[in-house]
N, C-alpha and C positions, 0 to 999 in steps of 0.2 A: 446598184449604181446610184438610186436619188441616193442616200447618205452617204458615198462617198462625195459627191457635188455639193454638199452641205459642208463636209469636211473641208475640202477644196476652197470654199469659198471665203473661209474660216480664214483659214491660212494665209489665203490672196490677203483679207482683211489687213491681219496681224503684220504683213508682208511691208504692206503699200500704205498705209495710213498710219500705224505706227511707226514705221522706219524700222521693221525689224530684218528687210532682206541685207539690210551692213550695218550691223550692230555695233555700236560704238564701249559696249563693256568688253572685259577681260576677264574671261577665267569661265568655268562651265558653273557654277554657284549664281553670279551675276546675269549671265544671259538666262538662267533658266525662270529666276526669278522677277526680269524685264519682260519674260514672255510669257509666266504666268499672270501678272500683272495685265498685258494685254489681251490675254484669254479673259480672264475676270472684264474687265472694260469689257469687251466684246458682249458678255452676256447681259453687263449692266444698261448697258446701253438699250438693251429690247432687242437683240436678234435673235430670229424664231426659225425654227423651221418650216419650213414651206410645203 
């Protein structure tokens, strides 16, 4: 259950501070690669697990 909460939070992340819960691209190519791009950020930025 801790890593799915790590997961979770990941997601909230990507969610709420990127703006990915209403994405504003078209086509599954474009969002995948707005969200990989936010996963990378996520990591660059120093999020650890706890």
């Amino acid at each position: 259950m801790r890593i799915r909460k790590h997961i979770d939070e990941a997601f909230d992340w990507i969610k709420t501070v990127v703006g990915q819960d209403k994405t504003k691209f078209r086509g599954r190519d474009r969002v995948r690669l707005a969200f990989t791009f936010a996963a990378r950020c996520l990591v660059w930025c120093g999020y650890r697990n706890q």
